[in-house]
C-alpha positions as CSV (number, residue, x, y, z in Angstrom):
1,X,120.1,88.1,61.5
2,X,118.3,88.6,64.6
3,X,114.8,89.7,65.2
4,X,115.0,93.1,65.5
5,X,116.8,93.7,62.3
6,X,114.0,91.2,60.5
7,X,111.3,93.0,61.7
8,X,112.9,96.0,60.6
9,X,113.6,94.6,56.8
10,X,109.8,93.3,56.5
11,X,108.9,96.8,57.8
12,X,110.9,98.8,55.5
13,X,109.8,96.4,52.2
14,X,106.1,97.3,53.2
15,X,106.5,100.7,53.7
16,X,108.5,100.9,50.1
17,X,105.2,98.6,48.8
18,X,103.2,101.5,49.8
19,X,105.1,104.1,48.7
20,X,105.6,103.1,45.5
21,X,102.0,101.7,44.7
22,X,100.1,104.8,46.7
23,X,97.5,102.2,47.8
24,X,97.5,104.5,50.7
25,X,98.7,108.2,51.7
26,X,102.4,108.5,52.2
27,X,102.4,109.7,55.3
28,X,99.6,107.2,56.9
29,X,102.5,104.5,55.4
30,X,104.8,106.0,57.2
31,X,103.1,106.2,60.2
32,X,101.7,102.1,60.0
33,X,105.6,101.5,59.7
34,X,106.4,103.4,62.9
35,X,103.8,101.9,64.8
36,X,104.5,98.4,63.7
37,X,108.5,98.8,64.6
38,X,107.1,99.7,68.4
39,X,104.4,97.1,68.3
40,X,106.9,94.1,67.7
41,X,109.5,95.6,69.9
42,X,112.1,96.1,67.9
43,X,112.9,99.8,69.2
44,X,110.7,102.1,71.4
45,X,107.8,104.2,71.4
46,X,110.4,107.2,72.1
47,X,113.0,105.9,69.4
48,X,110.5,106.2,66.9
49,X,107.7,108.9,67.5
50,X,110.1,111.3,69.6
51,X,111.3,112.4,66.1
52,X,107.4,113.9,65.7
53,X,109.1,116.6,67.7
54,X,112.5,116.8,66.3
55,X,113.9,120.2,65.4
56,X,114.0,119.7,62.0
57,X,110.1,119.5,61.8
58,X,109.2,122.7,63.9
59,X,111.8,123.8,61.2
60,X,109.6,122.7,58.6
61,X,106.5,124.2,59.6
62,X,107.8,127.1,60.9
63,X,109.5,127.9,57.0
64,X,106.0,126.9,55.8
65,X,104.2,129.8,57.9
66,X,106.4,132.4,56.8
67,X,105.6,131.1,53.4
68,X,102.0,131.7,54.0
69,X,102.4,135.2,55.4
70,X,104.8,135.9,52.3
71,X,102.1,135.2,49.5
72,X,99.1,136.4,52.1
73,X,100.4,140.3,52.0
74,X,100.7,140.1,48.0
75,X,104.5,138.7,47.0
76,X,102.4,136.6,44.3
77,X,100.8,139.3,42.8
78,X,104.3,141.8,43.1
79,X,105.8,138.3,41.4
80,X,103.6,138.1,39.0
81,X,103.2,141.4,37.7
82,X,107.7,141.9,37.9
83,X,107.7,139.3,35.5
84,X,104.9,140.2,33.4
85,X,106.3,143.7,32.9
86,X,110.1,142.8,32.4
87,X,109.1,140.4,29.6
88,X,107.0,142.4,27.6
89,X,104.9,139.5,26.0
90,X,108.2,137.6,24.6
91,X,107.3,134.2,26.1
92,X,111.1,133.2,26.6
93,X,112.4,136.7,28.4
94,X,108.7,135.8,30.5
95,X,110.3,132.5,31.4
96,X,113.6,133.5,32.2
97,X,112.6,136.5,34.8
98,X,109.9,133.9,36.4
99,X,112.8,131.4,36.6
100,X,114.8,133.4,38.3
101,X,112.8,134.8,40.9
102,X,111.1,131.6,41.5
103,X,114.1,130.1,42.2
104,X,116.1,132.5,44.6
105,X,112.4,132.7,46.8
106,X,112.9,128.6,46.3
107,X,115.7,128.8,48.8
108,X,113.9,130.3,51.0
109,X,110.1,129.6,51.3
110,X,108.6,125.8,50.7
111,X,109.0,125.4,47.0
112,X,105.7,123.6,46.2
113,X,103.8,126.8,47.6
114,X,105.9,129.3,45.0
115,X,105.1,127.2,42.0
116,X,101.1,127.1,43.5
117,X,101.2,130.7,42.8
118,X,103.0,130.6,39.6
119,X,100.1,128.6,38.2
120,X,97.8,131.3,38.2
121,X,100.0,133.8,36.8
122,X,101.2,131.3,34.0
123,X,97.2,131.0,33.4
124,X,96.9,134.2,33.4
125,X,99.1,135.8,31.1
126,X,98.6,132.7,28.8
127,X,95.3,133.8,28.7
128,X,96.0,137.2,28.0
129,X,98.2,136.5,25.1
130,X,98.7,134.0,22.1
131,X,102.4,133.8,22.2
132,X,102.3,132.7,25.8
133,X,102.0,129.1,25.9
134,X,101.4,127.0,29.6
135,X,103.1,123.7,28.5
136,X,106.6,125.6,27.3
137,X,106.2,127.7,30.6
138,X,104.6,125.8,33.8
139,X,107.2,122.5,33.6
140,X,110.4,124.5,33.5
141,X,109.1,126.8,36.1
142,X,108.7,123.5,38.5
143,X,112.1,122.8,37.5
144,X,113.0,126.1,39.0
145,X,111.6,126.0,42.1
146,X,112.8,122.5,42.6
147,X,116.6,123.2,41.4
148,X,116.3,126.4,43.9
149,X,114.5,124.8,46.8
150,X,117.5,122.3,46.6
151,X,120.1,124.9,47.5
152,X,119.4,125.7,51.2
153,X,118.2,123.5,53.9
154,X,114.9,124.9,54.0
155,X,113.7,125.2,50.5
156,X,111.9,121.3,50.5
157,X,111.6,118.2,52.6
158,X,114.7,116.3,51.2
159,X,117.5,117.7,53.0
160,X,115.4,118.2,56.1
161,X,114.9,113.8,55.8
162,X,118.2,114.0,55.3
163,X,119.7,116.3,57.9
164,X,117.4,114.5,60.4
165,X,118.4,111.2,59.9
166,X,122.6,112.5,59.8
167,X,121.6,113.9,63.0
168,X,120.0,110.5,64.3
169,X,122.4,108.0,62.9
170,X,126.0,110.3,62.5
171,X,125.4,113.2,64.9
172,X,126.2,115.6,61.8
173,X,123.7,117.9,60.6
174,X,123.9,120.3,57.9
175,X,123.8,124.0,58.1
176,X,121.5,126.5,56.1
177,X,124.5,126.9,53.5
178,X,125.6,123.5,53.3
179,X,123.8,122.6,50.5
180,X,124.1,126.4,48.4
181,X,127.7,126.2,46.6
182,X,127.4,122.9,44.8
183,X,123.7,123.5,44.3
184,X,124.1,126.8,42.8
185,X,126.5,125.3,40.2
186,X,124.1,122.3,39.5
187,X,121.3,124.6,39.6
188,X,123.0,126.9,36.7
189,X,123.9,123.9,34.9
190,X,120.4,123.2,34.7
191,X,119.7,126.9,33.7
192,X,122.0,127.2,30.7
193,X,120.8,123.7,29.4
194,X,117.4,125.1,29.3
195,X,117.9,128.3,27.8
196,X,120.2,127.1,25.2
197,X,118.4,123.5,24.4
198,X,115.9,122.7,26.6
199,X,113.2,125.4,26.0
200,X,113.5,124.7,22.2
201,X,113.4,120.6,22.8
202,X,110.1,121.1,25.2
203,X,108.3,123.1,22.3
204,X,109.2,120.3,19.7
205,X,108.2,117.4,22.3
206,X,104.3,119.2,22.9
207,X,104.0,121.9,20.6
208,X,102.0,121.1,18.1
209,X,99.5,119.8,20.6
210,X,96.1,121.9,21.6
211,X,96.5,123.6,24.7
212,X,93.9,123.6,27.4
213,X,93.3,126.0,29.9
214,X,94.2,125.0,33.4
215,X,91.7,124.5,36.1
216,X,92.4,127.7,38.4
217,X,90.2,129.4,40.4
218,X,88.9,132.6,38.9
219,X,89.6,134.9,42.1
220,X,93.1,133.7,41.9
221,X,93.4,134.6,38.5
222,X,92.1,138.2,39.3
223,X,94.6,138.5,42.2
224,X,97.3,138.3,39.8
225,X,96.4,141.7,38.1
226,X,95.2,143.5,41.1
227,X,97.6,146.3,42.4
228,X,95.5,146.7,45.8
229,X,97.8,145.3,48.5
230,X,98.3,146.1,52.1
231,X,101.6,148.4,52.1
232,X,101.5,147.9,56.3
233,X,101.8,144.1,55.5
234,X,103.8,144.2,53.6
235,X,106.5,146.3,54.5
236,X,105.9,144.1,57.6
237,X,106.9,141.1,56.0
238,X,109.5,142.6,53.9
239,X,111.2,143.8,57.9
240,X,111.0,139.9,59.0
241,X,112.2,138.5,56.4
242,X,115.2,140.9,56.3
243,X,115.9,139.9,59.6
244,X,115.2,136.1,59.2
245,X,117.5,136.5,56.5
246,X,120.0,138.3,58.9
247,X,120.1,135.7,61.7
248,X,120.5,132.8,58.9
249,X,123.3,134.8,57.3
250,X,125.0,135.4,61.0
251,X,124.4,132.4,62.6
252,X,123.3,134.2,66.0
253,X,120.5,132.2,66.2
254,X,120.2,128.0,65.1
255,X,117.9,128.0,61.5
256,X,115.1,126.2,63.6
257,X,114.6,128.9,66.3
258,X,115.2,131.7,63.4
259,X,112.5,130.0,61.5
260,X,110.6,129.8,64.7
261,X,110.5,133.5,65.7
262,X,109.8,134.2,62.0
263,X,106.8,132.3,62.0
264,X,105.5,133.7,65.4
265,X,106.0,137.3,64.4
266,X,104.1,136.8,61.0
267,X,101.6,135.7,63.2
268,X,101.7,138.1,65.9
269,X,101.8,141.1,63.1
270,X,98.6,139.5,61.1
271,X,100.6,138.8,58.1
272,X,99.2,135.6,58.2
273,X,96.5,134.3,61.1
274,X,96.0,131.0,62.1
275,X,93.2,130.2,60.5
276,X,95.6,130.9,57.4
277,X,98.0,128.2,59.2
278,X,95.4,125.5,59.9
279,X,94.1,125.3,56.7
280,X,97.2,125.9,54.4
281,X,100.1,124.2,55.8
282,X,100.6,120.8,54.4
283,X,100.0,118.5,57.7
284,X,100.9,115.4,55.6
285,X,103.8,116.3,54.6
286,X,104.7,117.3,57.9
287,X,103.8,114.2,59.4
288,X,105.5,112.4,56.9
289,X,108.7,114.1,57.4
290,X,108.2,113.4,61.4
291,X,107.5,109.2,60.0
292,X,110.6,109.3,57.6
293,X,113.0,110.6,60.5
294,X,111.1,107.7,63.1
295,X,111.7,105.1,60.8
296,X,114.9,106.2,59.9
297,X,116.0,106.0,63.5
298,X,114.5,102.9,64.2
299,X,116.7,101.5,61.3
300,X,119.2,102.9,63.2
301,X,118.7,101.0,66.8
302,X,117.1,97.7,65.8
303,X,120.4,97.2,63.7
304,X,118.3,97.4,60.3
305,X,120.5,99.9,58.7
306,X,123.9,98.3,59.4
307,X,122.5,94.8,58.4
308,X,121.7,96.7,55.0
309,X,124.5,98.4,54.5
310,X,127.0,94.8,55.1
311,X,124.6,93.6,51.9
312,X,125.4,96.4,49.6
313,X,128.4,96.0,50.6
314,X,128.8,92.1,49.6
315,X,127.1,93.0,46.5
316,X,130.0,95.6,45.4
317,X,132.6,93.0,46.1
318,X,135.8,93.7,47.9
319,X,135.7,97.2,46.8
320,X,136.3,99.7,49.6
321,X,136.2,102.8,46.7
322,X,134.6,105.9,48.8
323,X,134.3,106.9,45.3
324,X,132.5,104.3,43.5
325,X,130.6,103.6,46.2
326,X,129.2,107.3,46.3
327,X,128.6,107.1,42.5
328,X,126.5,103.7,42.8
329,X,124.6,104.9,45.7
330,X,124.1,108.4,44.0
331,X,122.5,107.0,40.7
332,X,120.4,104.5,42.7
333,X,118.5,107.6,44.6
334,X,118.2,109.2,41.8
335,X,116.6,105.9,39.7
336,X,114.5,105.7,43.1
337,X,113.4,109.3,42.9
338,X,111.6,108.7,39.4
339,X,109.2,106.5,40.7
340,X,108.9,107.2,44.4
341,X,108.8,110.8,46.4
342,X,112.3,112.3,47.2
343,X,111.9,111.8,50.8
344,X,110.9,108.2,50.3
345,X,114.2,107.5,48.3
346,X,116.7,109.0,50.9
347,X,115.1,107.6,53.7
348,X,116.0,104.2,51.7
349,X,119.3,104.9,51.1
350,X,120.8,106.9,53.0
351,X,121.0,105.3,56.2
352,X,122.9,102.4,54.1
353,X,125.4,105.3,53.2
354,X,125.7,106.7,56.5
355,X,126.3,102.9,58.1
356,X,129.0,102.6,55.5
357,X,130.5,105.6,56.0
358,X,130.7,104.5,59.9
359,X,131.9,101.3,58.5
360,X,135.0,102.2,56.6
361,X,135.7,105.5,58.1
362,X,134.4,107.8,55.3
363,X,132.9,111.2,55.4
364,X,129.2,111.2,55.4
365,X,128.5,114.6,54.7
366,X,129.4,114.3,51.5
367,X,127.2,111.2,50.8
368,X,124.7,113.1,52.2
369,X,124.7,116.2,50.0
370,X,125.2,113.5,46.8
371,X,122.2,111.9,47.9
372,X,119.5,114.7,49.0
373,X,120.8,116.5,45.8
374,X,120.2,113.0,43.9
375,X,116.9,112.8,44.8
376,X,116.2,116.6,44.9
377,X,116.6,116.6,41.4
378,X,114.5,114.2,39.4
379,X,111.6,115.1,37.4
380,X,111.7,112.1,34.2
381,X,108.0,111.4,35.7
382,X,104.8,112.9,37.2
383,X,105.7,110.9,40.5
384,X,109.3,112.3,41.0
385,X,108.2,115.4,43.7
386,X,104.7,117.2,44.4
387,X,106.1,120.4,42.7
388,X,106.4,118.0,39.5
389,X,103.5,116.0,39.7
390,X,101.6,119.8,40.7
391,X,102.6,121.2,36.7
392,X,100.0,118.7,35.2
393,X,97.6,120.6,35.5
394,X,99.3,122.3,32.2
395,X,98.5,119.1,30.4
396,X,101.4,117.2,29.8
397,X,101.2,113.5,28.9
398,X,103.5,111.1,30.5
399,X,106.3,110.7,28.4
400,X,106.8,114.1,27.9
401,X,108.2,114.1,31.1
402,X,110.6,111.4,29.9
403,X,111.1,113.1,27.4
404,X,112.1,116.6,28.7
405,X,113.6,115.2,31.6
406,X,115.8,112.2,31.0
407,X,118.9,114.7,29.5
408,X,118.9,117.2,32.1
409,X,118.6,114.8,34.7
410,X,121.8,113.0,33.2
411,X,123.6,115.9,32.9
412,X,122.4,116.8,36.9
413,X,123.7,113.2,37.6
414,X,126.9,113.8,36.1
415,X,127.6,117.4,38.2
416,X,126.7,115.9,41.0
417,X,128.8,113.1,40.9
418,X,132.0,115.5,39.5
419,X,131.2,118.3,42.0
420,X,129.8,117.4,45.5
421,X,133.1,115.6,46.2
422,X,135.0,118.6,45.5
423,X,133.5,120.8,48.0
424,X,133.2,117.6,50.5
425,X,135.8,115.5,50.1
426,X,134.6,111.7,50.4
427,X,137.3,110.8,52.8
């Protein structure tokens, strides 16, 4: 082993300390570990904070703007009140509209910002009525928005981690649709489970529990009912998101610099302003996505990642299985993604897929997709992904994420394993 790659190793373990025991922000972890890999010169300052500029995170932020300007000009309260109506007080039809719609806007705008303005409306009409109830309504609805943000490149922060770092170490990168066949299947999986078993099984596992109302601001709440909403604005952002949708669907631009003008025309047109922008996008997760893709491309040059990979590979013997090897490394994001963020766990193992993949000749974008789906998709605890550890607000204890989760999320493991190497072939 030489120096680089054991700097890289002791870096990576105390980045994964961090992570995992949140003795400090995520994203100030990230960024120590960065720092560190250039301070003992085991890559460069370019190698590892160049990636602060990568494509994929003006991506990022640009989606996240045209997610303000979406809920700024009154999609929340058109959301809101589409749901409210179609259901007509029966808490499941309520449940299966919101699902819906949160989902396919999931695929589109950042997920955890959807499900922020699903909590008021859940409050709300939970409020409003006795057979609404926020515990059978607000974890599902997280579900939703996480199955859906799964299914394009820009609904969350997984597959952007994960199309930066096939980028860095493969020089593959996923498209906007990459991700949408198999995750549309897995996501309607998840759907009929949950309508068939799963809504029944959450209201044994907390029903006969007190519900408490949710801490949500009382001007929130009232924006849910009110009808007053600027037409101009919106038909505004309705035009540029027809078009965003247009140029993703075409390819005539790349999905960065479609996001990009997006985001500067919501601007331009005051759908959102930048005071909006300062204060609402989520920095940290942005620089954390920037540290993930450093670090992940430090792996990359010091020799970390390969080193890593040659040890999973003694541990699974002689074995040279694309297929067993995609299963193992599959179920270990997806164990990883309980307890740690879904970034955190792909940028862990996925550059050991990747150098196997280089290794043996394999195709990696089908490791990829198994693994950014993998850890897309857990939500057994709070700590699996903000949109989860967002719905306790509602309430829940614990274990009754365990206990809601763990059957989905085999049944998730299972159609990912069966179907990701159907549409990408592992070899």
């Amino acid at each position: 082993m030489v120096y680089s790659e054991i700097v890289g190793i002791l870096v990576l373990i105390g980045c994964v300390i961090c992570f995992v025991s949140r003795c400090i922000p995520e994203a100030v972890a990230g960024v120590i570990g960065c720092v560190l890999m250039v301070l003992f010169k085991a890559c460069s300052f370019d190698d590892v904070f160049g990636q602060f500029s990568n494509s994929i995170v003006i991506l990022m932020v640009s989606s996240m703007i045209v997610g303000i300007a979406m809920f700024k000009t009154g999609a929340a309260r058109i959301l809101g009140q589409t749901a409210i109506r179609a259901s007509k007080g029966n808490e499941k039809t309520f449940l299966i509209v919101t699902f819906l719609l949160s989902a396919v806007l999931a695929m589109f705008l950042a997920n955890t910002a959807i499900l922020a303005a699903l909590i008021p409306i859940v409050e709300s009409v939970s409020r409003a009525s006795d057979r609404m109830h926020r515990k059978n309504l607000l974890l599902p609805l997280g579900c939703a928005v996480m199955y859906g943000g799964a299914c394009t490149l820009i609904g969350c922060t997984p597959q952007l981690t994960a199309n930066g770092l096939m980028v860095n170490m493969h020089g593959e990168q996923m498209t906007m649709w990459t991700l949408t066949a198999p995750g549309l299947c897995i996501t309607a999986l998840f759907a009929i489970y949950l309508f068939v078993w799963g809504y029944r099984d959450g209201i044994r596992i907390w029903g006969d529990r007190p519900e408490e109302e949710m801490d949500v601001a009382q001007k929130k709440l009232d924006a849910v009912m009110n009808d007053q909403v600027d037409k101009k604005k919106l038909i505004t952002i309705s035009i540029i998101a027809g078009l965003m949708m247009f140029f993703y669907v075409t390819n005539i631009l790349s999905t960065t610099m479609t996001a990009l003008c997006a985001a500067i025309a919501c601007v331009l047109t005051g759908c959102c302003s930048m005071k909006d922008v300062t204060r609402e996008v989520s920095w940290s997760s942005v620089i954390f996505l920037g540290a993930c893709l450093g670090l992940g491309n430090a792996l990359t040059v010091s020799g970390t990642g390969e080193f890593i990979a040659d040890m999973v590979t003694s541990l699974l013997g002689t074995s040279r299985d694309p297929y067993l090897i995609f299963v193992v490394l599959v179920t270990l994001t997806m164990i990883l993604s309980q307890v740690i963020t879904n970034s955190t766990a792909i940028i862990i193992v996925l550059p050991i897929a990747l150098s196997m993949c280089h290794a043996y000749g394999f195709d990696a974008m089908g490791f990829c997709v198994g693994i950014t789906f993998a850890a897309s998709f857990a939500f057994c605890t709070p700590l699996a992904a903000a949109q989860i550890t967002m719905t306790q607000v509602a309430g829940y204890d614990f274990m009754d994420y365990v206990r809601f989760g763990w059957k989905p999320s085999l049944i998730t493991l299972a159609a990912i394993i069966a179907l990701v190497p159907l549409f990408y072939p592992l070899v």
